[in-house]
TISEVEX-817609 format. One record per residue (C-alpha): y, x, z; residue in three letters; residue number from 1. Coordinates in Angstrom, 2 decimals. Layout:
# TISEVEX-817609
> py_px_pz_res_n
> Y_X_Z_Ala_NUM
...
# end
This chain:
# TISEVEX-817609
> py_px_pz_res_n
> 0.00_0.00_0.00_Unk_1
> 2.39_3.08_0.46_Unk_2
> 2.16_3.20_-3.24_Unk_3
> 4.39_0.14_-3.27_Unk_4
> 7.17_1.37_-1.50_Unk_5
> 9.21_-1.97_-1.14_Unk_6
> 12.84_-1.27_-0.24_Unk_7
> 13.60_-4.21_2.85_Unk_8
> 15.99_-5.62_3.74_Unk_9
> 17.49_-6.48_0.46_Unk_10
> 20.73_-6.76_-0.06_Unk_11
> 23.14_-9.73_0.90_Unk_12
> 25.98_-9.52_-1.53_Unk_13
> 29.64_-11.92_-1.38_Unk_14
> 30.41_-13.04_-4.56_Unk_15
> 33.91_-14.17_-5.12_Unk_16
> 33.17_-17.13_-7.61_Unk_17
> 36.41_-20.22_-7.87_Unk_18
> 33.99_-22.80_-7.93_Unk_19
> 33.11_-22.05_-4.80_Unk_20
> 36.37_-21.07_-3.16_Unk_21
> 38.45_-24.32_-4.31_Unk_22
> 35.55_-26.13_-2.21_Unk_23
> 35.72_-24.08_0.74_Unk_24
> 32.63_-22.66_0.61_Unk_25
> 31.29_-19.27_0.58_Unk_26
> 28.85_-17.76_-1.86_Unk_27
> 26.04_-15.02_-0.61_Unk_28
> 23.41_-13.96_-2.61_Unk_29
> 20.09_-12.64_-1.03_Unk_30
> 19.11_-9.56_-3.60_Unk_31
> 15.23_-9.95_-3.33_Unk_32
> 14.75_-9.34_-6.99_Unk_33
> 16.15_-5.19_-5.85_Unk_34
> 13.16_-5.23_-3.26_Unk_35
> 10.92_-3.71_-5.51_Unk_36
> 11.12_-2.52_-9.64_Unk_37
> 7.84_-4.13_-10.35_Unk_38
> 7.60_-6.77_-7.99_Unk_39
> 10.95_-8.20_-6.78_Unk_40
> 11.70_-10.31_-4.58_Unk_41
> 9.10_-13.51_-3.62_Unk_42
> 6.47_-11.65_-5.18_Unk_43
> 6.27_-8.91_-3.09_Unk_44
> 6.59_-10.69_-0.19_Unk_45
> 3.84_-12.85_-0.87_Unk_46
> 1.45_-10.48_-2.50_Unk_47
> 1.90_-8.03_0.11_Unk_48
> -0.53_-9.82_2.80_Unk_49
> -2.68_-10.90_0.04_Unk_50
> -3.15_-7.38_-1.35_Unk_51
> -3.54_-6.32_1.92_Unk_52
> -6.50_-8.52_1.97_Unk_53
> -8.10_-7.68_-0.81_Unk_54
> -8.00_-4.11_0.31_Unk_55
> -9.90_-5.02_3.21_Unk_56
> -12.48_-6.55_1.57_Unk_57
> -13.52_-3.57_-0.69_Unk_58
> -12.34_-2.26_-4.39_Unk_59
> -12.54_-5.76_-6.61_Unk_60
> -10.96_-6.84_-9.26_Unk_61
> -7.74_-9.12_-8.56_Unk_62
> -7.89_-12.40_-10.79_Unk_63
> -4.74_-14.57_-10.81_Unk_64
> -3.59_-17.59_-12.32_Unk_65
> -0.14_-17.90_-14.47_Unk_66
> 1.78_-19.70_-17.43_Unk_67
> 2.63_-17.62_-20.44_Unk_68
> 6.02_-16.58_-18.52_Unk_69
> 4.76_-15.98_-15.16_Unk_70
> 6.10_-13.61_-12.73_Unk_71
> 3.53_-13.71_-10.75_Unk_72
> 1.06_-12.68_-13.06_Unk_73
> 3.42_-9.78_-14.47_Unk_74
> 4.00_-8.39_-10.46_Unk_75
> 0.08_-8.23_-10.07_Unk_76
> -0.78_-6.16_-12.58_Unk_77
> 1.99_-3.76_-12.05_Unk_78
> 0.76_-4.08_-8.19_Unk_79
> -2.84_-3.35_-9.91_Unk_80
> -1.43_-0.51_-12.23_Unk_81
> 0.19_0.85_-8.78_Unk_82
> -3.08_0.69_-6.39_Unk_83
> -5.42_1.05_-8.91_Unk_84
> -6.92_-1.66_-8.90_Unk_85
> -8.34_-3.68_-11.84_Unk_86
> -6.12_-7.49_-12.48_Unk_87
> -7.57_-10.77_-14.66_Unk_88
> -4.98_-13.15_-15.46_Unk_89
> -5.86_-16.51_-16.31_Unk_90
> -3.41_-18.09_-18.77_Unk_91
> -2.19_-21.66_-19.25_Unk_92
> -3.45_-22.90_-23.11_Unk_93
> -5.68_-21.23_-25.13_Unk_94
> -3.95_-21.79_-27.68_Unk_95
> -1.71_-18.55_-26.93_Unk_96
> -4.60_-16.68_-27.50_Unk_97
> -4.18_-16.16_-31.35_Unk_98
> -0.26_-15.40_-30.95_Unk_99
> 1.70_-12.68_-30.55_Unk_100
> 2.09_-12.01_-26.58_Unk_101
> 5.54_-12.83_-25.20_Unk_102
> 7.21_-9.78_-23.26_Unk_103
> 5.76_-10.95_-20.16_Unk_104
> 2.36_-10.94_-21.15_Unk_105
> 2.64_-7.77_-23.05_Unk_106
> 3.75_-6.15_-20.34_Unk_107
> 0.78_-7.50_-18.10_Unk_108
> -1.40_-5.94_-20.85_Unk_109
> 0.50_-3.05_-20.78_Unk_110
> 0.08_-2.85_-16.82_Unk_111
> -3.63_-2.75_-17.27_Unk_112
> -4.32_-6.64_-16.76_Unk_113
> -6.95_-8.17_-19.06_Unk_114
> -5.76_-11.52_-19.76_Unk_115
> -7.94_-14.68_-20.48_Unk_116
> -6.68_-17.86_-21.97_Unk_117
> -8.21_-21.44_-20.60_Unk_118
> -7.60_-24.95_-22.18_Unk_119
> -4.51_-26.49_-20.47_Unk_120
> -7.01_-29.19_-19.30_Unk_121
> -9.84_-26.72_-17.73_Unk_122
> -6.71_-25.13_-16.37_Unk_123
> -5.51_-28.13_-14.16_Unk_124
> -8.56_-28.03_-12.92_Unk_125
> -8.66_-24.50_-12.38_Unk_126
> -9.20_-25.02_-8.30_Unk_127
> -12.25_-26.76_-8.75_Unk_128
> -16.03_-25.35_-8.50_Unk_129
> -17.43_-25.96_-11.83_Unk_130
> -14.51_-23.70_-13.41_Unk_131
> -14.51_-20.82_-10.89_Unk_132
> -18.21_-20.66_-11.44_Unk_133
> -17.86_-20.06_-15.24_Unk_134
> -14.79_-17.29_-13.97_Unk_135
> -17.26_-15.66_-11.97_Unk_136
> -20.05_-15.90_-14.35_Unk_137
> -17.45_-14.17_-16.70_Unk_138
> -15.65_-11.69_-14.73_Unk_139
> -17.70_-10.97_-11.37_Unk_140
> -17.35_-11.14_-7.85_Unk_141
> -13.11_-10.80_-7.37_Unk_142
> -10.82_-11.06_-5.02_Unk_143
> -8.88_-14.41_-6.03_Unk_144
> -5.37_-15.08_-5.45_Unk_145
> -3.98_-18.23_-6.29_Unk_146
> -0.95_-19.66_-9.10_Unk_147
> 2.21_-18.21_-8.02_Unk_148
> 0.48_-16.51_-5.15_Unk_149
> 1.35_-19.16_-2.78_Unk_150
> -1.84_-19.35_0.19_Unk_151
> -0.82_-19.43_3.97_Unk_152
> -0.96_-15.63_3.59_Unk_153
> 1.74_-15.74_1.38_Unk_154
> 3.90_-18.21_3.06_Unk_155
> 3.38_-16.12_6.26_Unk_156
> 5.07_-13.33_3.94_Unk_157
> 8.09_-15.02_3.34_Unk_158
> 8.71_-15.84_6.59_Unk_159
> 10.24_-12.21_6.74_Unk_160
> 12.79_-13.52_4.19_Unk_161
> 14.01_-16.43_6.64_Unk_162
> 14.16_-14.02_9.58_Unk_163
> 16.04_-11.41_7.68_Unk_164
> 18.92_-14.07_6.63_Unk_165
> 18.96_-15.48_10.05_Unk_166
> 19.30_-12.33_11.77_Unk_167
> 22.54_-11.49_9.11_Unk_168
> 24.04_-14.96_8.91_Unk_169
> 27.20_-15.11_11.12_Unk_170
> 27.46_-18.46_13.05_Unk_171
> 31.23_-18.18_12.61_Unk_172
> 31.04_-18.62_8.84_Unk_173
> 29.87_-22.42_9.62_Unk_174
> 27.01_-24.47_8.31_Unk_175
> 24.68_-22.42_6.87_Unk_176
> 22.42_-23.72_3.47_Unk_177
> 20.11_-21.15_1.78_Unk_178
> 19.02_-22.11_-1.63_Unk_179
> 15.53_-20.84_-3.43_Unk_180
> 14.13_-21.67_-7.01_Unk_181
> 10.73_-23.32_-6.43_Unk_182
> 7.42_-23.09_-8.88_Unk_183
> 4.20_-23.12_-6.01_Unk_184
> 6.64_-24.00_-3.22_Unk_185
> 5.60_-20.80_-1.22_Unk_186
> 8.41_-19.07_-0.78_Unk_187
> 10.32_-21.82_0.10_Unk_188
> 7.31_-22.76_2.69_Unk_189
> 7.88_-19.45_4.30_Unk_190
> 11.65_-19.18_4.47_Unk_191
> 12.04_-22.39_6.21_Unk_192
> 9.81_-20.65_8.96_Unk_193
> 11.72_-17.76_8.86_Unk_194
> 14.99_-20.07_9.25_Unk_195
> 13.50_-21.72_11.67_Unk_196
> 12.54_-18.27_14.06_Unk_197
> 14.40_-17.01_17.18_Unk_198
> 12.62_-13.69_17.03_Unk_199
> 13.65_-11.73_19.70_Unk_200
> 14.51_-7.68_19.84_Unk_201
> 12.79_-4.93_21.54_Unk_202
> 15.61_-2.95_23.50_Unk_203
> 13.21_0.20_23.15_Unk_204
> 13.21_0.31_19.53_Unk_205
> 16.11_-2.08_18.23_Unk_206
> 13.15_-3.90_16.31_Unk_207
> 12.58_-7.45_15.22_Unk_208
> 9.29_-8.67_17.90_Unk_209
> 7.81_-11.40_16.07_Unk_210
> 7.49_-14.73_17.71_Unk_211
> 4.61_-16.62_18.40_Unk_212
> 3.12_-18.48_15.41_Unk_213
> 2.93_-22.11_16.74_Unk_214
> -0.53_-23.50_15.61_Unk_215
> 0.34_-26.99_17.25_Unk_216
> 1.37_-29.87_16.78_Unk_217
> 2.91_-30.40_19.86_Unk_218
> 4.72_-27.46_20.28_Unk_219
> 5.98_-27.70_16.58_Unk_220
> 7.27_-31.12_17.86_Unk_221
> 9.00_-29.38_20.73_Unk_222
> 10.75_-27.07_18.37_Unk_223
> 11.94_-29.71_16.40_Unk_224
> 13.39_-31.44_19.42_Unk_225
> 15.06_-27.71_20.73_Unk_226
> 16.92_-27.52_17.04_Unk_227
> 18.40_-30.88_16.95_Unk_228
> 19.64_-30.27_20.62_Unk_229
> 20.75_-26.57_19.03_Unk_230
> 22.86_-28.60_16.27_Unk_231
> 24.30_-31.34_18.51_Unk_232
> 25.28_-28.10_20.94_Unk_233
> 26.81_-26.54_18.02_Unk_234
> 25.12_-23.13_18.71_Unk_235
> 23.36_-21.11_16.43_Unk_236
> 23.71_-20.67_12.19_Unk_237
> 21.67_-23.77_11.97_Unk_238
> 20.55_-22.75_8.30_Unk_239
> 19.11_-25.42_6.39_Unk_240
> 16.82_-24.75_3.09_Unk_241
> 16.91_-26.44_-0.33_Unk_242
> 14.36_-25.83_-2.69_Unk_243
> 15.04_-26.49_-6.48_Unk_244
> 11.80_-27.73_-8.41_Unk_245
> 11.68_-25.60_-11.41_Unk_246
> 8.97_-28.02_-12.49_Unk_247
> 9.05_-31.49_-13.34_Unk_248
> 6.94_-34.45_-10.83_Unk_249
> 7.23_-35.05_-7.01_Unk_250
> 3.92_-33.25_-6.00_Unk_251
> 5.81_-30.08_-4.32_Unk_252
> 6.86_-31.69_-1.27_Unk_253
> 2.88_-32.53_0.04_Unk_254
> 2.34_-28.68_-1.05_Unk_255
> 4.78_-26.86_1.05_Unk_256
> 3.83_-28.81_3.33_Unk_257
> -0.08_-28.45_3.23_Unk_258
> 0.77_-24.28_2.87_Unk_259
> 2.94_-24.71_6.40_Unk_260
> 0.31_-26.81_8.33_Unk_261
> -2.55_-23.82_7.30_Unk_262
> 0.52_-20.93_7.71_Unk_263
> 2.15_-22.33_10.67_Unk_264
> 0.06_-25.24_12.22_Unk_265
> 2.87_-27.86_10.83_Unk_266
> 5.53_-28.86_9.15_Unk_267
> 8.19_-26.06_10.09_Unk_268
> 12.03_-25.54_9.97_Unk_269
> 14.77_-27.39_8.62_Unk_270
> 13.91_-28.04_4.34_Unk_271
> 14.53_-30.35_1.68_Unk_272
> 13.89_-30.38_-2.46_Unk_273
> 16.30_-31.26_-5.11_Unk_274
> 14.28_-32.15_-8.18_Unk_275
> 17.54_-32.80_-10.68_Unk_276
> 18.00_-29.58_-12.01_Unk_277
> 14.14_-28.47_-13.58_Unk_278
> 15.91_-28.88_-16.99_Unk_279
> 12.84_-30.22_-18.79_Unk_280
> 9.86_-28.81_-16.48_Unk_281
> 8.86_-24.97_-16.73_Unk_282
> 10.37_-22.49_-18.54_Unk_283
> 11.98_-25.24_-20.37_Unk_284
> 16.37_-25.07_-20.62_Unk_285
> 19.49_-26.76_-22.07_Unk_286
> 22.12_-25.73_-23.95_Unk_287
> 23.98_-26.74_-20.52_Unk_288
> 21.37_-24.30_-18.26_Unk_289
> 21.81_-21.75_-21.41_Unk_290
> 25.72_-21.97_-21.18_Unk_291
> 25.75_-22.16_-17.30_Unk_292
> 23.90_-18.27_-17.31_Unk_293
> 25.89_-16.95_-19.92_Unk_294
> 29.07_-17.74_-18.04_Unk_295
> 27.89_-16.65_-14.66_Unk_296
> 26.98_-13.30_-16.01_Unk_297
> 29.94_-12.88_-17.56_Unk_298
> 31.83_-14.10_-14.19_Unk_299
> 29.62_-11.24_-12.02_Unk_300
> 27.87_-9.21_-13.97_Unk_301
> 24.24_-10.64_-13.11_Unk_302
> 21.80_-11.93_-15.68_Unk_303
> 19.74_-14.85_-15.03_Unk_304
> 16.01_-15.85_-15.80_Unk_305
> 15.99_-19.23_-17.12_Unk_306
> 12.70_-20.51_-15.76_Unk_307
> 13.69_-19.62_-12.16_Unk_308
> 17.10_-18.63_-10.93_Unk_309
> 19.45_-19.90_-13.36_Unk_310
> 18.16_-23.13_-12.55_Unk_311
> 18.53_-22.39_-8.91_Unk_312
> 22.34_-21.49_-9.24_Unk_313
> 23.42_-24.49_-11.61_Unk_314
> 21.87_-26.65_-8.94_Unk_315
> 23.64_-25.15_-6.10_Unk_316
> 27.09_-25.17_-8.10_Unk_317
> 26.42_-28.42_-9.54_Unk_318
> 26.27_-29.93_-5.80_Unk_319
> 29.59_-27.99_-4.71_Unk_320
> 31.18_-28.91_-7.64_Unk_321
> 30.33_-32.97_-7.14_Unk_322
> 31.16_-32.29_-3.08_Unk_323
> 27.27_-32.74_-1.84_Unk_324
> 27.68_-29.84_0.18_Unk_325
> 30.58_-29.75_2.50_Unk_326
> 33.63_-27.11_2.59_Unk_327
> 33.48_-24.71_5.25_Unk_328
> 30.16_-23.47_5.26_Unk_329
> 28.24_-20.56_3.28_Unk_330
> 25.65_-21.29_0.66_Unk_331
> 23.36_-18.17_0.35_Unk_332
> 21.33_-18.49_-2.96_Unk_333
> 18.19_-16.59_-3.06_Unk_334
> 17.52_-13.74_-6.29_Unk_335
> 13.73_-14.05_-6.41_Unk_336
> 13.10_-13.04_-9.95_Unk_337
> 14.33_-9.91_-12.79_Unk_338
> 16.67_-9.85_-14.77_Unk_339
> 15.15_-11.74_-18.14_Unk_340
> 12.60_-9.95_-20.21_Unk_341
> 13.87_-7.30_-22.94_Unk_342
# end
């Protein structure tokens, strides 16, 4: 894993933007696509535990699940190229088979990961036994890590992204709402937590202790009860999470969920989705989304993915903008993927 060499915390950056400021409200952006060249942001943070894993459990081949223009899939086999480890994606349509590869897929290929292309139908029902049989049949006994790599393992990694913010977030810059791009829902499952921590610090060391995981219901009730009496007291950041659905339907919700109850032992922290602004479902855009990106990297410099982050900030401006979140507060928008594909 030292091979890795993530680079945490990443950076929290102030971005003067006037669509912002004439609302009162303050822009951050959490820089988790700088954690890591190969695997920015989310992915590290939920691959890390996962790899960790796999390590444990002897030298196997990782297989993976991903659209065409996965991230996921692209931050495994560079993690694979890195640790030397052998990586199987498992593609979305078959018919992509036959095409040229997309720069995302080439690079997977060019990271060492042997790609195999399913039917989009045997792929929805790529949890169930009858298709990982035929995967194993295929490929062997591997290490499996799901779509997006979102498990409890990897929720429990992005809990480290909740606690960083909340440990930099100053109360004094008012209502606090931290905004993350959503495909499997596990980041988002894991930063809520993370929002949701009081971790306290070792006066030996100056380092984060890590809290308890509560694995019950009742005490998970308790907490709930302790933050609304933290809100009415008005002490605390009392950061709330948003999650923006880069994928069209209303299953998300009863996934982050599920991932929290396994992580965490139930529903956890303070979170919400906003399902308006998946432009057409996955890697899908609008001459709006398209025109949105263009202008914000022209405004600071920062390019945008369109299937994940792009979406994220014209959802967050878009509910400045129309006054659906308040002046006086900070909005903190979280960078979880690269920079577009050359």
């Amino acid at each position: 894993m030292d091979a890795l060499r993530p680079a945490l915390p990443s950076p929290l950056q102030a971005v003067a933007d006037a669509r912002f400021a004439r609302r009162g409200v303050r822009l951050l952006l959490k820089r988790d696509d700088l954690i890591h060249p190969d695997l920015p942001g989310n992915k590290w943070r939920k691959l890390e535990l996962n790899l960790r894993a796999a390590a444990a459990t002897g030298p196997r081949p990782l297989l993976t699940f991903g659209g065409a223009y996965s991230n996921h899939l692209r931050a495994t086999a560079a993690a694979g190229r890195l640790l030397g480890l052998a990586t199987i994606g498992v593609v979305r349509g078959d018919e992509l088979a036959d095409r040229p590869l997309n720069p995302v897929l080439a690079r997977c290929v060019a990271d060492g990961m042997r790609l195999h292309f399913l039917t989009r139908s045997a792929y929805r029902r790529k949890a169930e036994p009858e298709v990982r049989e035929a995967l194993r049949a295929r490929f062997g006994d591997c290490y499996v890590i799901p779509e997006g790599g979102s498990n409890a393992l990897a929720a429990t990694g992005c809990r480290t992204l909740g606690r960083e913010l909340r440990a930099a977030l100053d109360p004094a810059d008012g209502p606090h709402i931290v905004g993350v791009a959503c495909g499997t829902g596990g980041t988002l499952a894991g930063l809520a937590a993370g929002l949701a921590d009081h971790p306290a610090v070792d006066p030996a060391t100056g380092l984060t202790v890590d809290p308890p995981v509560e694995r019950t219901t009742e005490r998970a009730t308790e907490r709930a009860a302790e933050q609304a009496a933290e809100r009415a007291a008005g002490s605390g950041p009392r950061p709330r999470a948003i999650g923006f659905p880069v994928l069209r339907g209303d299953f998300l919700a009863a996934e982050i969920l599920a991932l929290q109850t396994e992580a965490f032992g139930a529903r956890v922290g303070d979170w919400e989705l906003d399902g308006r602004f998946h432009c057409g479902g996955y890697a899908r855009t609008t001459p709006e989304l398209d025109a949105f990106a263009a202008d914000f990297a022209d405004r600071h410099g920062l390019a945008l993915d369109r299937v994940y982050v792009a979406k994220l900030l014209y959802g967050l401006t878009s509910l400045v903008e129309a006054g659906a979140i308040a002046g006086g507060g900070t909005v903190t928008a979280v960078i979880t993927g690269p920079a577009p594909a050359p």
